[in-house]
C-alpha positions as CSV (number, residue, x, y, z in Angstrom):
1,X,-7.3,-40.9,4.3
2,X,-7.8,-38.5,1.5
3,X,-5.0,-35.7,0.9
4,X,-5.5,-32.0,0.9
5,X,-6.4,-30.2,-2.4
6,X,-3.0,-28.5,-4.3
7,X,-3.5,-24.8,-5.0
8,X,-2.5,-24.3,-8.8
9,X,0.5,-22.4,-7.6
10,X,1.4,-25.4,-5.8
11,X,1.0,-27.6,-8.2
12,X,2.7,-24.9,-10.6
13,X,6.1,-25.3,-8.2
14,X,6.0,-28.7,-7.7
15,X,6.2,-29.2,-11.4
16,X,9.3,-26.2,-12.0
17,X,11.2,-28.3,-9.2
18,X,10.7,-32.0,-10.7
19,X,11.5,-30.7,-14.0
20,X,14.4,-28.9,-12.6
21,X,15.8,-32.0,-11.0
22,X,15.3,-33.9,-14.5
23,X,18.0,-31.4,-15.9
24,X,20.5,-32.9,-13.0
25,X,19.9,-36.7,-14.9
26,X,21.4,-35.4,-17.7
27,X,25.2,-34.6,-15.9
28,X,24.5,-37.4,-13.8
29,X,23.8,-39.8,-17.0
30,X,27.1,-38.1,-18.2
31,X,29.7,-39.1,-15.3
32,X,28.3,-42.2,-15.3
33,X,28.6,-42.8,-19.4
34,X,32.4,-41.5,-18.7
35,X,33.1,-43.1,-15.4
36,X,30.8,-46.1,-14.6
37,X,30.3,-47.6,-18.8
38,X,33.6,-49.6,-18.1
39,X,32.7,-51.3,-15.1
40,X,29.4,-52.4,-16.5
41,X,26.9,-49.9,-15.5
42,X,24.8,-49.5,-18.9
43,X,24.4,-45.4,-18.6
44,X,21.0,-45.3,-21.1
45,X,19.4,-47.6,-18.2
46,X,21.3,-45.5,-16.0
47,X,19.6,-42.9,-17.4
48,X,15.9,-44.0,-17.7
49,X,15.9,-45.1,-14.4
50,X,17.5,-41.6,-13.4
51,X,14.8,-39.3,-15.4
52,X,11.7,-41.7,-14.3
53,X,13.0,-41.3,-10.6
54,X,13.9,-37.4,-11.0
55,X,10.5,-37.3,-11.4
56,X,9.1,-38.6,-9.0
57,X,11.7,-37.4,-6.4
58,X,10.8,-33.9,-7.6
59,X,7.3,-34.0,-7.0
60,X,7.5,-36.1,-3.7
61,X,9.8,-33.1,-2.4
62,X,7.9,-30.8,-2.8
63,X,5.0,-32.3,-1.7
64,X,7.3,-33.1,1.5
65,X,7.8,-29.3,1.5
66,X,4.9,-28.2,1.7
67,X,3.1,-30.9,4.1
68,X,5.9,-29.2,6.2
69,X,5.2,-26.0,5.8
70,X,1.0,-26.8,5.6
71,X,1.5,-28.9,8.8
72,X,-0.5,-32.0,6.9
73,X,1.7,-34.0,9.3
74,X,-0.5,-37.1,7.8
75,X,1.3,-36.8,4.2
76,X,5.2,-36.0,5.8
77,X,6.1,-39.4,6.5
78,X,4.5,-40.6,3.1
79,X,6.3,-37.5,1.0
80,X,9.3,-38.5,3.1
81,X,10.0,-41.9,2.6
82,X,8.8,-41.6,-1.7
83,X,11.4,-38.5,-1.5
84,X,14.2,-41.2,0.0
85,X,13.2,-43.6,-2.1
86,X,12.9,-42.1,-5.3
87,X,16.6,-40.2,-4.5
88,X,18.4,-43.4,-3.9
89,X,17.3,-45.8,-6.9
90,X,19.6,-44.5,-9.3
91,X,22.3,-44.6,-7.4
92,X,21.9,-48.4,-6.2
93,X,21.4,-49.3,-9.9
94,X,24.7,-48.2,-10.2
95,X,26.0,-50.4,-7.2
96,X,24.4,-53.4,-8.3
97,X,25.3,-53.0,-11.8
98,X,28.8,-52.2,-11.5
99,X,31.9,-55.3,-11.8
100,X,34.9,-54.9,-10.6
101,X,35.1,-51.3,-9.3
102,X,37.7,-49.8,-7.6
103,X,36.9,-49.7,-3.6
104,X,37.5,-45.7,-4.1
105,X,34.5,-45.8,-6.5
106,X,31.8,-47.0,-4.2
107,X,33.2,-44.0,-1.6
108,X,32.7,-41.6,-4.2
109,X,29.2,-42.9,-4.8
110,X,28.7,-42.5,-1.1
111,X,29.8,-39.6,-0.8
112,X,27.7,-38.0,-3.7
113,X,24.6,-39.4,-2.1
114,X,26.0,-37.7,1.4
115,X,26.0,-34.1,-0.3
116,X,23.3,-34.9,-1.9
117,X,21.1,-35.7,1.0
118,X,22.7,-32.8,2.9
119,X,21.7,-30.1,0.0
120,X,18.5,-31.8,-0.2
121,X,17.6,-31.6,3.6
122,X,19.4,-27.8,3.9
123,X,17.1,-26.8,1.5
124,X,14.0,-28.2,2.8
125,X,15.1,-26.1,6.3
126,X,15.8,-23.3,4.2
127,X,12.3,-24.0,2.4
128,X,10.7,-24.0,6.0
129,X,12.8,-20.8,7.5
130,X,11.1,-18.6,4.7
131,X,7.7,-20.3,5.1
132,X,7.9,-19.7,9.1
133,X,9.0,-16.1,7.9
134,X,6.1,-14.9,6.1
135,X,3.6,-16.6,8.3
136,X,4.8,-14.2,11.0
């Protein structure tokens, strides 16, 4: 099963919103050099394994976007589940990594993956809401 051809512009956007997302590693390698470095959690992995996801998570995103949007219904399960994938390895390195942390620790984790999730799937409706839009 081959995939559809990108448009420059698409490829153009896909690019802006992974690079965008790269910029978030950088806070997130913060809190978790301030927050997480006592508990074991080394923040430069952290932080590798946070840009090379960001990556990845951008572009599969966007690609989820606009298989959406496109209706290539045969690449929105594959976009979907690299998306998930790509979103949640940082934040399970930080799990696993991590000794001795304070039960309230691993609901904050949780909880930043919950909001994140939620921002990232309101913004793929949104995403789709303006794409329905101009279509009509």
């Amino acid at each position: 099963m081959s995939e559809s051809p990108r448009s420059k512009r698409e490829t153009f956007w896909e690019r802006i919103w992974a690079s965008t997302i790269i910029l978030y590693s950088f806070g997130a390698t913060f809190v978790v050099w301030k927050a997480m470095r006592k508990y074991g959690t080394n923040p430069y992995l952290f932080f590798v394994i946070d840009v090379a996801t960001s990556w990845l998570y951008g572009l599969a995103s966007a690609r989820l976007v606009m298989a959406i949007i496109k209706k290539r219904t045969s690449q929105i399960s594959k976009w979907g589940i690299y998306s998930a994938l790509n979103f949640v390895i940082p934040q399970l390195y930080i799990l696993f990594s991590a000794h001795h942390v304070p039960r309230d620790v691993y609901f904050i984790i949780g909880g930043v993956v919950a909001v994140l999730a939620v921002f990232s799937i309101f913004g793929i409706y949104n995403e789709l809401r303006k794409a329905r839009r101009s279509v009509q």
